[in-house]
C-alpha positions in Angstrom: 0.0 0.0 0.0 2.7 2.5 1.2 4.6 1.4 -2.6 1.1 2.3 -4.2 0.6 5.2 -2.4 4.3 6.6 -3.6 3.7 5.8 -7.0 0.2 7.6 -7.1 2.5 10.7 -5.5 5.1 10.7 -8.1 2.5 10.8 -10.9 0.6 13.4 -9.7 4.2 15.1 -8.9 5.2 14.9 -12.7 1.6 15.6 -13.7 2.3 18.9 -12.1 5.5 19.6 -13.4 4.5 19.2 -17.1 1.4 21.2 -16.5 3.7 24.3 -15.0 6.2 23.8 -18.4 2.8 24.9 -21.0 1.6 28.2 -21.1 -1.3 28.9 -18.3 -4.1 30.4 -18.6 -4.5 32.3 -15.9 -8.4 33.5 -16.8 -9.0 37.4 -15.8 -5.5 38.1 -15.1 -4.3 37.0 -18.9 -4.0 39.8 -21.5 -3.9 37.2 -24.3 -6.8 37.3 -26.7 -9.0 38.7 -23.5 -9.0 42.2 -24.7 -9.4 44.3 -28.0 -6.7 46.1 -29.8 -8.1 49.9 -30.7 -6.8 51.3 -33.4 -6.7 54.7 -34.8 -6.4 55.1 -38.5 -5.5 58.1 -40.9 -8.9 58.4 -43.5 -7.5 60.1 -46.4 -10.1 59.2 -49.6 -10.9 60.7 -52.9 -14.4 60.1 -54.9 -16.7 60.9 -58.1 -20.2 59.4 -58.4 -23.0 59.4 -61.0 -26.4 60.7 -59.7 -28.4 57.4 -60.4 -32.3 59.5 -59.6 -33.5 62.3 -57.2 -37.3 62.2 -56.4 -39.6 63.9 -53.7 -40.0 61.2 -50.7 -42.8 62.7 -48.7 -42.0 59.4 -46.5 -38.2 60.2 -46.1 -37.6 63.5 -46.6 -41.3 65.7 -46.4 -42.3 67.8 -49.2 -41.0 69.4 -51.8 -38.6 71.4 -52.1 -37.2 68.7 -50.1 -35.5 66.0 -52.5 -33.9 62.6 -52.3 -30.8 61.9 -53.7 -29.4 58.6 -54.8 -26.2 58.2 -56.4 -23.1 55.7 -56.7 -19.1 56.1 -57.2 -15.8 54.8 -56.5 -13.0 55.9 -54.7 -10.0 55.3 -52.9 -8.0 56.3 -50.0 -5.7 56.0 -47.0 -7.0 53.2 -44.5 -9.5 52.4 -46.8 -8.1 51.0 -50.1 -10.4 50.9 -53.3 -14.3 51.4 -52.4 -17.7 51.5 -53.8 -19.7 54.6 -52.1 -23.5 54.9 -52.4 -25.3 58.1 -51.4 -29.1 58.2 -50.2 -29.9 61.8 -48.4 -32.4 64.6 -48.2 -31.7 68.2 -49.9 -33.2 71.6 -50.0 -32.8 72.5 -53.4 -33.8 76.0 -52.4 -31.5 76.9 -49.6 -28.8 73.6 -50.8 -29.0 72.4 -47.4 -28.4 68.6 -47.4 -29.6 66.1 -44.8 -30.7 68.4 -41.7 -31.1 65.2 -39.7 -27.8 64.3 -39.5 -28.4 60.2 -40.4 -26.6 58.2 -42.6 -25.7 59.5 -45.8 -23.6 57.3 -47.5 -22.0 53.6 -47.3 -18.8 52.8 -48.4 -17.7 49.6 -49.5 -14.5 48.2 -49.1 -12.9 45.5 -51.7 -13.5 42.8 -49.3 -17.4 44.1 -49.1 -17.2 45.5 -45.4 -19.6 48.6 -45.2 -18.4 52.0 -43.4 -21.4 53.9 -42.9 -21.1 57.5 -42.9 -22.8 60.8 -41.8 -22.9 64.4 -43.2 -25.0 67.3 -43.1 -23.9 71.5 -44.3 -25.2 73.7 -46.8 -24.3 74.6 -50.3 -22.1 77.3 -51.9 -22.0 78.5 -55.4 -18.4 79.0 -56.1 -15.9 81.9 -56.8 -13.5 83.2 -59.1 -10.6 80.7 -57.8 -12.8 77.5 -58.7 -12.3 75.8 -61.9 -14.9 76.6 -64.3 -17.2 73.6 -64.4 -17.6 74.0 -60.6 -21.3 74.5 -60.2 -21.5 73.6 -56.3 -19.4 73.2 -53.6 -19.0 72.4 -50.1 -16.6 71.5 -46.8 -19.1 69.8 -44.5 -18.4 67.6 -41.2 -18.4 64.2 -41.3 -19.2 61.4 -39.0 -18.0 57.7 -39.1 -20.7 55.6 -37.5 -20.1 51.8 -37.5 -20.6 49.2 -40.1 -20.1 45.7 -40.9 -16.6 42.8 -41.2 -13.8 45.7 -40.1 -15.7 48.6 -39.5 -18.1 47.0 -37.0 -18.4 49.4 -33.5 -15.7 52.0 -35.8 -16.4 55.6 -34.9 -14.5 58.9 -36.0 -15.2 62.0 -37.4 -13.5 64.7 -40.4 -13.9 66.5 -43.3 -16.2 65.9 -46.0 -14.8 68.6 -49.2 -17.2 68.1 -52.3 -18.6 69.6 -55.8 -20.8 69.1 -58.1 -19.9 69.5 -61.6 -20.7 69.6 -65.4 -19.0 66.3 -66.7 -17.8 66.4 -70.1 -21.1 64.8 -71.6 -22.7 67.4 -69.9 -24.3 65.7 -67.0 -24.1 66.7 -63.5 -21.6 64.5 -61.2 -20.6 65.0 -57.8 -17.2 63.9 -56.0 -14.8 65.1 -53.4 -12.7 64.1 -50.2 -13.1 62.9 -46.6 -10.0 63.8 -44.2 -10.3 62.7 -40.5 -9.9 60.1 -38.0 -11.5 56.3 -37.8 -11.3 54.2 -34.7 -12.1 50.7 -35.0 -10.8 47.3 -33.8 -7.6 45.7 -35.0 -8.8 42.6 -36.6 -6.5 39.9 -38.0 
């Protein structure tokens, strides 16, 4: 018995040992894989888009003069790579105030098909003498990044929105511009 009981000992002895050798996890007090990485990101990104339609939505946006605005573009940019924007806001073709309400203007889509959605709201100017000449509108408006989907899930951050709308050589109206700023998100792998 007293052979038995030293053998049952030395096991649990050498159990112990080879459990000390592997990496513990030490549950509350382990930093590994327990807590997420924020990171803060430079947003530098250039754009044009098409105007696909603008309508009166008395639902969406009230009455006229009150429009809604759909469009698509591409674009690129610092943090973000190659995207696909779309554009779906309220304007006051009177006073060239777009989206009062402050919700979510546009989407962008990444190459891998996470969506950054995004925020804006300003007004309107015509522009002056150091414009180029097919400059019909203009504006420098705030913008807001406010979550989305794959990377830009819980992402938040704020900047810049520069934009025109211009006469394209076939004579149609497009838009583009720039977002500067900030994005916060989570480091993914």
């Amino acid at each position: 018995m007293k052979n038995l009981k030293k053998i049952l000992f030395f096991i649990v002895g050498i159990g112990l040992m080879i459990s000390c050798l592997e990496d513990p996890d030490w549950g509350y007090l382990s930093m590994k894989d327990n807590y997420p990485i924020i990171v803060t990101l430079p947003v530098d990104a250039s754009f044009s888009c098409n105007y696909l339609e603008t309508f009166v939505d008395l639902n969406l946006c009230g009455s006229s003069p009150m429009m809604r605005v759909l469009a698509e573009g591409s674009g690129t940019g610092v943090s973000l790579g190659d995207f696909t924007i779309y554009w779906d806001y309220c304007c006051d073709i009177e006073t060239c105030c777009f989206n009062n309400s402050g919700s979510i203007v546009a989407t962008l889509v990444a190459a891998n098909g996470d969506e950054l959605f995004i925020s804006s709201w300003g007004i309107m100017s015509l522009p002056d003498e150091s414009d180029p000449p097919d400059i019909i509108k203009k504006w420098d408006a705030p913008v807001l990044f406010k979550g989305g989907t794959g990377v830009y899930e819980g992402a938040s951050g704020e900047g810049i929105f520069n934009g025109q709308i211009y006469n394209h050589k076939d004579g149609e109206p497009q838009y583009g511009g720039s977002f500067t700023g900030i994005l916060t998100t989570i480091k993914r792998d």
